[in-house]
Backbone bond lengths (Angstrom), bond angles and torsions (degrees), N, CA, C in turn:
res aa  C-N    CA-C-N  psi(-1)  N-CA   C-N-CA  omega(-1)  CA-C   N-CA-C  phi
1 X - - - 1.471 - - 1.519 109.02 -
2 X 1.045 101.41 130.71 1.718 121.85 -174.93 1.553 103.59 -73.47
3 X 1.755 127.33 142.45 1.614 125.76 159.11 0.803 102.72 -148.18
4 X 1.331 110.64 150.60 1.539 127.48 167.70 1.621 116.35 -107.15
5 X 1.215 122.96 123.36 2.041 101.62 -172.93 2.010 76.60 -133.67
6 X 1.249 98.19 140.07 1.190 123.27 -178.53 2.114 94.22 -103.47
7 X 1.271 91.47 163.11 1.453 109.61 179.87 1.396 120.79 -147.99
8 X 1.420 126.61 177.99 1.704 128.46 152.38 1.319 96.76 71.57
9 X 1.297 112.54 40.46 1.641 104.25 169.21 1.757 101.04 -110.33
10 X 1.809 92.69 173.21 1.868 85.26 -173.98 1.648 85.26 149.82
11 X 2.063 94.66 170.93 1.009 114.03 161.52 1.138 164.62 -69.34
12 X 1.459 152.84 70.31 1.248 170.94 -101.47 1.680 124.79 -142.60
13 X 1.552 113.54 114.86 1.028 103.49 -173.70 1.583 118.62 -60.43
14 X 1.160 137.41 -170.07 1.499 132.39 166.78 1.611 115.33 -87.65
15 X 1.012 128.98 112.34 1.715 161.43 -162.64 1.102 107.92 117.31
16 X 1.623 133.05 -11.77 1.476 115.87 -159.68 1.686 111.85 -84.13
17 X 1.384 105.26 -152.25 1.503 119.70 -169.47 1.227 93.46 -139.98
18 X 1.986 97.26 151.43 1.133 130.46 151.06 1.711 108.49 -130.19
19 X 1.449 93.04 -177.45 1.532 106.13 176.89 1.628 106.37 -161.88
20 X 1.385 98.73 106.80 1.552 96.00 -179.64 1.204 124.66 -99.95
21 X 1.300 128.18 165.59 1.557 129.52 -150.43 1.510 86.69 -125.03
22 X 1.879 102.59 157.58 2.112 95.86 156.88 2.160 62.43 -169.29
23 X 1.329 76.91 123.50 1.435 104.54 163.54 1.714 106.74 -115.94
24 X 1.343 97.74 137.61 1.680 89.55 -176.59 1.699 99.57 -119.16
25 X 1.127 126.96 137.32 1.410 138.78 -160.01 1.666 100.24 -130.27
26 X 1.657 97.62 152.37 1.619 99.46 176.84 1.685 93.91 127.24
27 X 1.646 86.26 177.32 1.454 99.22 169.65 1.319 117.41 -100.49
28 X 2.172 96.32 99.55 1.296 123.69 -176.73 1.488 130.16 -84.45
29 X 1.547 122.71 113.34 1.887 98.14 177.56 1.184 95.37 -100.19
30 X 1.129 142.25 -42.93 1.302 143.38 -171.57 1.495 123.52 -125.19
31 X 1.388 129.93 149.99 1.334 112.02 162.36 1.648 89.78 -132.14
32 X 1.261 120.20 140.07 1.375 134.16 151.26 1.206 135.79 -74.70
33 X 1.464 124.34 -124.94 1.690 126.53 -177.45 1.380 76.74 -96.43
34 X 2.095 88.90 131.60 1.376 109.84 156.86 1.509 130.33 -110.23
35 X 1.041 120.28 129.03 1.476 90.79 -165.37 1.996 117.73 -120.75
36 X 1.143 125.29 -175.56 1.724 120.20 175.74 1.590 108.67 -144.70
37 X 1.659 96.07 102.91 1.410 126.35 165.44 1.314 93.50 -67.15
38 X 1.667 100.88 149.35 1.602 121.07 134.10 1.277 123.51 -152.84
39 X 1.240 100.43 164.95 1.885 116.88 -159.09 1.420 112.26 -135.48
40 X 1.251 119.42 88.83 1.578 120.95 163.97 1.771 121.05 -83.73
41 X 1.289 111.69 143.80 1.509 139.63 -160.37 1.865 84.41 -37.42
42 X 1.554 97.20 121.44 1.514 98.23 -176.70 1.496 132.03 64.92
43 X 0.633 128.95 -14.30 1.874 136.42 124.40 1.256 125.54 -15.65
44 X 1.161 142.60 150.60 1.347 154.29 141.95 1.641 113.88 -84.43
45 X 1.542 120.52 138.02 1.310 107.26 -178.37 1.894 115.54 -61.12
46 X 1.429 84.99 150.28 1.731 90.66 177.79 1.315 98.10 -124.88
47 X 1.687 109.53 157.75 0.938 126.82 -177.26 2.139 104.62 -88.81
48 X 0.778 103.44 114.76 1.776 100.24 166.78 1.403 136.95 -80.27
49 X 1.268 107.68 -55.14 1.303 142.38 174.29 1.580 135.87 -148.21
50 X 1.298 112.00 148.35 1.484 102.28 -173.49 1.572 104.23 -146.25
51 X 1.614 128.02 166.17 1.472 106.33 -179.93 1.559 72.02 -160.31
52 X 1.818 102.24 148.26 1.311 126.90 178.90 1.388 110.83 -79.12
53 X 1.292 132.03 160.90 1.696 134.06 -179.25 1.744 87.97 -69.44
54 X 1.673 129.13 -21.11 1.073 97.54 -176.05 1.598 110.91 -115.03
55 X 1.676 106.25 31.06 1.572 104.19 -179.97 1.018 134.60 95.57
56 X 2.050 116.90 -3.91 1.315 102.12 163.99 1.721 108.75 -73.13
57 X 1.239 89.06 -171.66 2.019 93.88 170.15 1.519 94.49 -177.41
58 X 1.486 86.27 161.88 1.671 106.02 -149.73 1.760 87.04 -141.10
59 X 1.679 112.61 145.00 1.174 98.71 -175.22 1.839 103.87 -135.90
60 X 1.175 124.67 157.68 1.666 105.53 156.80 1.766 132.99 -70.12
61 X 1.020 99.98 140.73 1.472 116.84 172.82 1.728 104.00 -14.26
62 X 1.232 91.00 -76.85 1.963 98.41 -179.90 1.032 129.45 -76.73
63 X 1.797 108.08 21.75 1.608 104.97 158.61 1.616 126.19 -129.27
64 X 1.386 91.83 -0.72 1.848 110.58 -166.80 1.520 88.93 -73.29
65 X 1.859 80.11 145.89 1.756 89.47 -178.28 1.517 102.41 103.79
66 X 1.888 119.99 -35.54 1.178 105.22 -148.17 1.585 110.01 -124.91
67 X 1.064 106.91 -33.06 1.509 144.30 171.57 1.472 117.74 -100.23
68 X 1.628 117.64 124.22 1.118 109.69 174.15 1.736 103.44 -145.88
69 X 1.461 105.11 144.37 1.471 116.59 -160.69 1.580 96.04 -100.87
70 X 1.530 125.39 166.15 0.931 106.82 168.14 2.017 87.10 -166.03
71 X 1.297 113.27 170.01 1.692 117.62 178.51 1.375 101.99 -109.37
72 X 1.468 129.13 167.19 1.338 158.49 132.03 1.525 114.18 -92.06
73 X 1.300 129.31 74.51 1.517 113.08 -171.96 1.422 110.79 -62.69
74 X 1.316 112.29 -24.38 1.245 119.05 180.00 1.452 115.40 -60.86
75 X 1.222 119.64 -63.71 1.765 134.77 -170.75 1.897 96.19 -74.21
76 X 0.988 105.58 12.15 2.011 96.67 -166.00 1.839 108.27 56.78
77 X 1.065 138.91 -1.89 1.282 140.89 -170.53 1.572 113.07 -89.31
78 X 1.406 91.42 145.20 1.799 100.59 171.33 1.746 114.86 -148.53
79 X 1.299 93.78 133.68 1.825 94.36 -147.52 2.000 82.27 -105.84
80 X 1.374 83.17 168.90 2.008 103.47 176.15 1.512 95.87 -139.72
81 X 0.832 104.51 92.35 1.565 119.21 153.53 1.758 132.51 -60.57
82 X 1.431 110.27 69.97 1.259 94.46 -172.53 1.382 137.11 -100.95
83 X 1.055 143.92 125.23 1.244 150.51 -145.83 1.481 116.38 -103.42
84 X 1.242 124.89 149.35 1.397 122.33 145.48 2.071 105.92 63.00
85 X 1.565 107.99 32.05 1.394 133.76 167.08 1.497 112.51 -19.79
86 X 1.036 128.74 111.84 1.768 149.82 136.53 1.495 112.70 -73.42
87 X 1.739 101.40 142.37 0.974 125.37 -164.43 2.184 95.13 -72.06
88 X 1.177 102.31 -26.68 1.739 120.50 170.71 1.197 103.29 -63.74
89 X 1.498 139.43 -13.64 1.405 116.92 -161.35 1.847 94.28 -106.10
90 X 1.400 105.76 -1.18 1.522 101.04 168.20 1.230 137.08 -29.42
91 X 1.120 156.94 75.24 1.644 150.72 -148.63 1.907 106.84 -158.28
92 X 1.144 76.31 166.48 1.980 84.83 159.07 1.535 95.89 -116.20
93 X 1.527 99.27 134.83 1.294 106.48 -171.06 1.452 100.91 -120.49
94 X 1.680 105.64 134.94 1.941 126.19 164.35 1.384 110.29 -104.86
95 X 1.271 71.45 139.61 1.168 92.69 164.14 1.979 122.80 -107.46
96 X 1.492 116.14 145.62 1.003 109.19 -160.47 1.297 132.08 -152.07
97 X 1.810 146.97 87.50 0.877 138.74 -86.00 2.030 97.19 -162.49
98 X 0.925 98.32 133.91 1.711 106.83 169.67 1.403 123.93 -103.22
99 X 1.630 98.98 100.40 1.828 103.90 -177.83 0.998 116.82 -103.77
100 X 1.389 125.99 146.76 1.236 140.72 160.04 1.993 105.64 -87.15
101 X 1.169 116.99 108.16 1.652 122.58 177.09 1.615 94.69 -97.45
102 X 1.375 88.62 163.69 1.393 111.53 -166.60 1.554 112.92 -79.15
103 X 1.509 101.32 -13.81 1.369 108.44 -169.97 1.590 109.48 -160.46
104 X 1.152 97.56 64.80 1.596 116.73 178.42 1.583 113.36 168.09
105 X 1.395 127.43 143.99 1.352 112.35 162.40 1.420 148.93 -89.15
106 X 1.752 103.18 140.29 1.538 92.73 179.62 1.389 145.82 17.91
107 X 1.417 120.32 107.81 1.647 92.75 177.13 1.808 92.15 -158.95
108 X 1.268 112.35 -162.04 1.725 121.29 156.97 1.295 115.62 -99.15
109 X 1.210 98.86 151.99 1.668 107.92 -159.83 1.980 84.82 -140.61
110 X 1.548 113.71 142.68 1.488 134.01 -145.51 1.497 90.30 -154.82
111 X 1.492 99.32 114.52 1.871 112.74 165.32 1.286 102.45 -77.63
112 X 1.477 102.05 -179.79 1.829 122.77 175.10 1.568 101.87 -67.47
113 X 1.500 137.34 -37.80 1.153 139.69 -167.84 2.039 95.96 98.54
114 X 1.487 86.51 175.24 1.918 96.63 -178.68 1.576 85.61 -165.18
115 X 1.400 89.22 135.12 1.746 103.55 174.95 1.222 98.34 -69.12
116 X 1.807 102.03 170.59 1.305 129.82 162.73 1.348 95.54 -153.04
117 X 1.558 100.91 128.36 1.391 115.98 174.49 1.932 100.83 -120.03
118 X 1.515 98.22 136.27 1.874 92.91 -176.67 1.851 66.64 -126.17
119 X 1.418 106.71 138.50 1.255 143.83 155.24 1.662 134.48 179.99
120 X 1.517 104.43 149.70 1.130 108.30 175.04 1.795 115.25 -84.60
């Protein structure tokens, strides 16, 4: 069974930093494009960031510049580095990822999420 558990979420004044974690665990053959939703109270999920199994990455409008994704192919992990915090970037953030398991087929695989709170 495939998981995703996200991490490094929390409270942050506005300019600061985070760095979020999504380690994906299980019996893994592949992982593909992973990507990091978020969803604030009344929101629809948005897409933020995304990065290819081979390293491109693609970002939204209102975060480039600020946020940067990156993989561990090694550790199964893919971190969000976010920088330079808005009180807008408030959300619970997923992470969200396409595996190939060793013994089941293909599909998307969805963490618990981890807040982010930007306030003064």
């Amino acid at each position: 069974q495939v998981q995703l558990v996200e991490s490094g979420g929390g409270l942050v004044q506005p300019g600061g930093s985070l760095r979020l974690s999504c380690v994906a665990s299980g019996s893994i053959r592949s992982i593909y494009t992973t990507k990091w939703y978020r969803q604030a109270p009344g929101n629809q999920r948005e897409l933020v960031a995304q990065i290819s199994s081979g390293g491109t990455t693609d970002y939204a409008d209102s975060v480039k510049g600020r946020f940067t994704i990156s993989r561990d192919n090694a550790k199964n992990t893919v971190y969000l580095q976010m920088n330079n915090l808005k009180p807008e970037d408030t959300a619970v953030y997923y992470c969200n990822a396409f595996v190939r398991p060793y013994d089941d087929s293909s599909r998307d695989y969805w963490g618990q999420g981890t807040q982010v709170t930007v306030s003064s």
